[in-house]
N, C-alpha and C positions, 0 to 999 in steps of 0.2 A: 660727124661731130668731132670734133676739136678740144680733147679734155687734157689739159695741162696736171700732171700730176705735183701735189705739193709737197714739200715735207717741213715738219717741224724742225727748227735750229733751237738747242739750248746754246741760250748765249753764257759763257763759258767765262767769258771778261769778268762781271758782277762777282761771280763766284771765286776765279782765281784771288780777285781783290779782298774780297772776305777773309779767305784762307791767309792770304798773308798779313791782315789787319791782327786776325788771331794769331798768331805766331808772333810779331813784337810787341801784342798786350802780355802775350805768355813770358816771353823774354823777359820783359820790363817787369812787369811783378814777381816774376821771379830771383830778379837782380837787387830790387827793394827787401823782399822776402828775407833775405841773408845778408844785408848789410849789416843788421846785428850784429853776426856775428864774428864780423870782418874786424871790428875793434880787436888793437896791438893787446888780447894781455896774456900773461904767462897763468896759466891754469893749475893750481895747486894739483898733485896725483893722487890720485885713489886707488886702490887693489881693491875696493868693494863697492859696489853703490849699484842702483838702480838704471837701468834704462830709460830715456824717455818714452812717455806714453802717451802720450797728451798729444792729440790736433793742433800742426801749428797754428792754426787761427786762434784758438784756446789757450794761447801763451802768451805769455808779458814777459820780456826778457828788459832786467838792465845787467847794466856794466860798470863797473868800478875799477878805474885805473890803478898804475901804482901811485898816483899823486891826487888819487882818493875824488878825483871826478867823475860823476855821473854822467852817463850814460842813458838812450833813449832810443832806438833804432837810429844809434847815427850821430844822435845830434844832443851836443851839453845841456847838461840840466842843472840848476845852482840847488842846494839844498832845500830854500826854503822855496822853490818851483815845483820841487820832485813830489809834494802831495798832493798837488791839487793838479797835476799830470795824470796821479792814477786812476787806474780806468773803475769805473762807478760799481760794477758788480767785480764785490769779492771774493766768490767762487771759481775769479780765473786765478790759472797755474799762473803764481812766479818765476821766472828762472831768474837767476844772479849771476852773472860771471863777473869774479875779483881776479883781481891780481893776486898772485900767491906771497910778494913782498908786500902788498896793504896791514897794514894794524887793525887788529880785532875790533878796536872801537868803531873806526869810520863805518865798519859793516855793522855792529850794533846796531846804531840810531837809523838806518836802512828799516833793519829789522824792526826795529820798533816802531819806524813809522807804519809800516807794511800792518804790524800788528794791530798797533792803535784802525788802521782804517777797516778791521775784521779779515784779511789775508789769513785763510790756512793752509795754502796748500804752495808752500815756499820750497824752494830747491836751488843746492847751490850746486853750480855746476862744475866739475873737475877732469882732469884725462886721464883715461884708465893706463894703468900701470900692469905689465906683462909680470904675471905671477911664476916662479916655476913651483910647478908639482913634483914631488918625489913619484 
């Protein structure tokens, strides 16, 4: 008798195909992820403030230039666009990042809109300044 022994072949192709399919969705969402926060702006300093804590997914960032335009991951928003941009539940984190040369006002009426839509949990965001300690 004449018995041919078999073996099984994991086909190996499929899978290396996967793995690399995951690796530039990772890439690419990742590169989206932080375009935020790739907008030109000068960051007011702080010596005190908070860490972030918040899941980025759980975040709404905008951006406020020095010449007081808004920001979206990326992409300009005209004022009276920016309210009906925000996202439906109010319980997500804001983050804001201005320009340290903007005028108080322009971030006002931000703020206000932010408030009018029920926004509590706003945060502006600064770069931490090296304290020395005695």
């Amino acid at each position: 008798m004449n018995q041919q022994r078999t073996t099984d072949r994991v086909a190996m192709t499929p899978m290396i195909d996967v793995v690399f399919l995951l690796i530039i969705f990772f890439l690419v969402s990742s590169h989206l992820s932080r375009r935020e926060n790739r907008m030109p702006v000068s960051l007011a300093d702080s010596a005190t403030g908070i860490s972030e804590t918040s899941p980025a997914d759980d975040v709404f960032t905008l951006t406020m230039d020095a010449q007081a335009r808004l920001f979206l991951n990326g992409s300009q928003l005209s004022t009276d666009v920016f309210s009906s941009r925000l996202p439906r539940d109010s319980t997500q984190t804001v983050r804001i990042r201005v320009d340290r040369s903007l005028a108080y006002e322009h971030l006002n009426r931000v703020l206000a809109t932010l408030t009018d839509r029920g926004f509590q949990n706003v945060s502006i965001v600064t770069s931490p300044i090296a304290v020395s300690r005695p």
